[in-house]
Every structure is written in C-alpha cells, then in structure tokens.
C-alpha positions in Angstrom: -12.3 -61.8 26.8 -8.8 -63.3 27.1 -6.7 -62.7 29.9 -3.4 -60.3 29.3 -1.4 -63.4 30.2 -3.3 -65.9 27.8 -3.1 -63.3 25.3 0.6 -62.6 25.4 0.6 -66.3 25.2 -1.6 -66.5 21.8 0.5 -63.6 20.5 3.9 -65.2 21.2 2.1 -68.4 19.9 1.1 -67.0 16.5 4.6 -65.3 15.8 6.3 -68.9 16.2 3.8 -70.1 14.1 4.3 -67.5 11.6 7.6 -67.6 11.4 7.6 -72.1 10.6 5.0 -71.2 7.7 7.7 -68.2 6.6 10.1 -71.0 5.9 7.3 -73.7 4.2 5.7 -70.5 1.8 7.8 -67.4 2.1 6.0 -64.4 2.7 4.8 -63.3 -0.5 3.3 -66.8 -0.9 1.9 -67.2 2.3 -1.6 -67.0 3.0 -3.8 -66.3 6.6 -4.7 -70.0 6.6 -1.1 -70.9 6.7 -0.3 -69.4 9.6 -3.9 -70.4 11.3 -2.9 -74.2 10.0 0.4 -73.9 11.4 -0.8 -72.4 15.0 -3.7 -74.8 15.0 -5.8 -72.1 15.3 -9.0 -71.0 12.5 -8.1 -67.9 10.3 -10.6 -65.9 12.8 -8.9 -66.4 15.6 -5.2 -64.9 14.1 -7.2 -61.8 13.0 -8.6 -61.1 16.7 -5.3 -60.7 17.9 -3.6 -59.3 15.0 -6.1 -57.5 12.4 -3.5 -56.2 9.8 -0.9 -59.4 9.0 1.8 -57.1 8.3 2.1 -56.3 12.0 2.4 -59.8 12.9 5.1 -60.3 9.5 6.9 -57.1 11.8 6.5 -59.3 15.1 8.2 -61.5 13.7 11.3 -59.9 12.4 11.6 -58.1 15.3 11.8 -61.2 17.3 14.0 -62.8 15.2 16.2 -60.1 14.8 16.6 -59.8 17.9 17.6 -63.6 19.1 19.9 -62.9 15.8 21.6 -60.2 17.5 21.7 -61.3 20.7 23.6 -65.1 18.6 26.1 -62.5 17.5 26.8 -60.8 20.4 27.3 -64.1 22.5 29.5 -65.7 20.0 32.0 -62.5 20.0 32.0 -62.3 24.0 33.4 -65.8 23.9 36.7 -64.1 21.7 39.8 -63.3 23.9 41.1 -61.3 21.0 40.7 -58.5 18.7 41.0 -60.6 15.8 39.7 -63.6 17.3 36.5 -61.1 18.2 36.4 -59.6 14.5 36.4 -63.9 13.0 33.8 -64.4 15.3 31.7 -61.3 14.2 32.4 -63.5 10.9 31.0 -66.2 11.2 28.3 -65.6 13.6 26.9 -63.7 10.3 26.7 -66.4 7.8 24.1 -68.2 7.3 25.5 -72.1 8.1 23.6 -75.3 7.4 20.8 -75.6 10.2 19.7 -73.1 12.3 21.1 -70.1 11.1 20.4 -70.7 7.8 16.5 -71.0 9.1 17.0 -67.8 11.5 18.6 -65.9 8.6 16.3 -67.3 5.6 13.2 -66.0 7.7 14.6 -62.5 8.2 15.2 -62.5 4.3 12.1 -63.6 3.3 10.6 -60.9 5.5 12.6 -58.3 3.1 8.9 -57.3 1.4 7.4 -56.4 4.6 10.4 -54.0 5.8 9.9 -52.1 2.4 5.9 -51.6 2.4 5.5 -51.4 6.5 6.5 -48.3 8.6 7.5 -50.6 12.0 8.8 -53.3 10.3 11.0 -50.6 8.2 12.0 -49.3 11.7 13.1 -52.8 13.5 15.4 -53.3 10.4 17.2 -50.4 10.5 17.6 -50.9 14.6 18.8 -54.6 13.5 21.4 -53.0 11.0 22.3 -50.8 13.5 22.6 -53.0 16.3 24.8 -55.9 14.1 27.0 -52.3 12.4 27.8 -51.6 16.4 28.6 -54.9 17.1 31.6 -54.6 14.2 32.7 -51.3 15.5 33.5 -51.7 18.8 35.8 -54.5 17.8 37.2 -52.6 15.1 38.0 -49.5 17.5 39.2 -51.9 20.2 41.9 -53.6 17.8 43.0 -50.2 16.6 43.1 -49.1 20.4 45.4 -52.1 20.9 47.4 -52.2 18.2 45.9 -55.1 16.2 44.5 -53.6 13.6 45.5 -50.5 11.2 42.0 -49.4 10.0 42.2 -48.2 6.3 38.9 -46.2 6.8 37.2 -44.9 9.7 35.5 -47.4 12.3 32.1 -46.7 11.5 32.3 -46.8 7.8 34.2 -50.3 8.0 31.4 -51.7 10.4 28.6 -50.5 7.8 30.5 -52.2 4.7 31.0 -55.6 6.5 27.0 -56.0 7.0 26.2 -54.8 3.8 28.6 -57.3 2.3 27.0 -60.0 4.9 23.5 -59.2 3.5 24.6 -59.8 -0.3 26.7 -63.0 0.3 23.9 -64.0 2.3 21.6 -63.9 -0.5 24.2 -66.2 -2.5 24.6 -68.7 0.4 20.8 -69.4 0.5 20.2 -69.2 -3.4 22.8 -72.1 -3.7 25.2 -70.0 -5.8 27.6 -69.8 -2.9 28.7 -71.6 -0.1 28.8 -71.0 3.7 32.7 -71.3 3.5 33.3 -68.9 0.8 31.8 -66.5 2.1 33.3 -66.8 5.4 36.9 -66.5 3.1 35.7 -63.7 1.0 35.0 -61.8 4.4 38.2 -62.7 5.7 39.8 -61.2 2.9 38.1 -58.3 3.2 38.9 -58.0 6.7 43.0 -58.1 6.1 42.8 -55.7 3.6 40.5 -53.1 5.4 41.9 -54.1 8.8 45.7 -55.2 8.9 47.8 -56.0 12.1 49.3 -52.7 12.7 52.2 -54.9 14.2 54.7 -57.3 12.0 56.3 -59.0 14.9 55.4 -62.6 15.9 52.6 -61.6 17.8 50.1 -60.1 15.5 48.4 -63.1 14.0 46.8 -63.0 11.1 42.7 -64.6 10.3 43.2 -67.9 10.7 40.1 -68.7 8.1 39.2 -71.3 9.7 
C-alpha cells in the first residue's frame, strides 16, 4: 500500500496530467486512457486513487481555480490606485495568448462537470465568489476615496463584471473576439458603472491600455 506522501504525490500527479489531456480532448471527449497516457500511468492505476473521474475533473478545477484566483489577486496588489487596481482586476481576467488562455480554457472546458457534480458545483460558486470579492473591495475602496461614483451598489457591480468576464471569455477562446476587445468593452463598462466622482485634474480616467 502506498505511503500518504507517495500518494499525495500520485494524486497531485494525476490532476496535472488531467488537466494537459483537458486542453488536447476537452472533457466531454476525453477518455480514462487519456489521462493514464498523459500521467504515464495504466487506466488501473488512475482508478485506485480516484474511482469516480468526476472527482478528479473537480480536483482539477479546484486547483486551477484557485492558482486563477490567487493570478488575480497578485496582479491587483501590485496597483497603487483605485483605478489602476479596478484595470488590473481587468485584465488579470481575460484570457491572453499563452498561459492564461490555457488556465482559463481548462476551467471552461470543465463547465459540464460543475453542472452534473455536487463538489465541483460547490468550488465554482467559491471561485465566483472569491473573483466577485476581489471586484468589490476595489469598487468600495474607490468610492471610499473618492475615485469612483458607483451607479449601483458594490456588490451588484462586482457580480456583473464576472459574469460579463465569463461571456467575453467564451468569445476570446471561440475566435469571435479578441483579448483586446474585450479588455475595451470592460473598460467601457467600468466608466459608465464606475465614474471618477472627481472632475479635477487628478481623477484619471482608464487608460485602456
């Protein structure tokens, strides 16, 4: 019998592997010897540690989700400003050439799993959640300050932005929009939900950039 070390290791083993044979098949296509292919591993071996698949498809959007989250948050702590916070929030949710696109595509392609299994359902609504929170504190902060003039109340703004993130997202990997676009459409969105509460010289606007 394996060792609780060696089989934390298998386990965190099988979710990397799961999640490379996400982006080669896409979960609806993908098959046990996929992921046993892509670990190295025989299809045996994938169901002694995880017996029902779907647990390991929620494994590995929680995972993900959460080094997703954690990108977000990072990129937003390095903003000195309100607005320069809220751009940041931006663009840390688009899904750019290279490895977001990959970190975000896998999340998406886990979509099916979050609607048929109980725990994965669960970790998606903590992800929303999470990312929604994210959005509100810099929304409440730049009202605090005077930056922004919040047409609607912090929470309900925060909400909107992730939703819209989540459809444009969809557009960005499909091909019918580009990474840039959407990073403008949300822009726009954020001036006219959020606008300086200040006209003098110092409130800047977006710079769109």
């Amino acid at each position: 019998m394996a060792r609780p070390k060696d089989q934390t290791k298998r386990r965190d083993q099988l979710v990397a592997a799961t999640a490379s044979a996400v982006l080669t098949h896409g979960s609806t296509a993908m098959r046990l010897a996929d992921i046993a292919e892509e670990a190295g591993v025989h299809s045996a071996s994938v169901l002694y540690y995880y017996p029902d698949v779907q647990e390991l498809f929620a494994e590995v959007f929680a995972k993900g989700s959460a080094q997703y989250a954690e990108q977000r948050e990072s990129q937003v702590a390095r903003a000195r400003t309100s607005r320069e916070r809220l751009e940041a929030c931006i663009s840390s949710g688009i899904p750019w050439p290279g490895a977001p696109e990959e970190a975000s595509r896998i999340l998406y392609e886990l979509i099916p799993v979050v609607l048929r299994h109980a725990k994965a359902a669960e970790q998606y609504e903590r992800f929303v959640d999470r990312q929604a929170a994210l959005y509100e504190r810099i929304l409440d902060e730049g009202q605090r300050s005077g930056d922004f003039r919040l047409v609607l109340p912090a929470p309900v703004l925060a909400r909107s932005f992730v939703a819209l993130e989540d459809g444009y997202g969809v557009s960005v990997l499909t091909g019918t929009m580009s990474a840039e676009q959407e990073k403008e459409w949300l822009l726009q969105y954020a001036r006219t939900v959020a606008p300086g509460a200040r006209d003098d010289a110092g409130s800047a606007d977006f710079t769109g950039s």
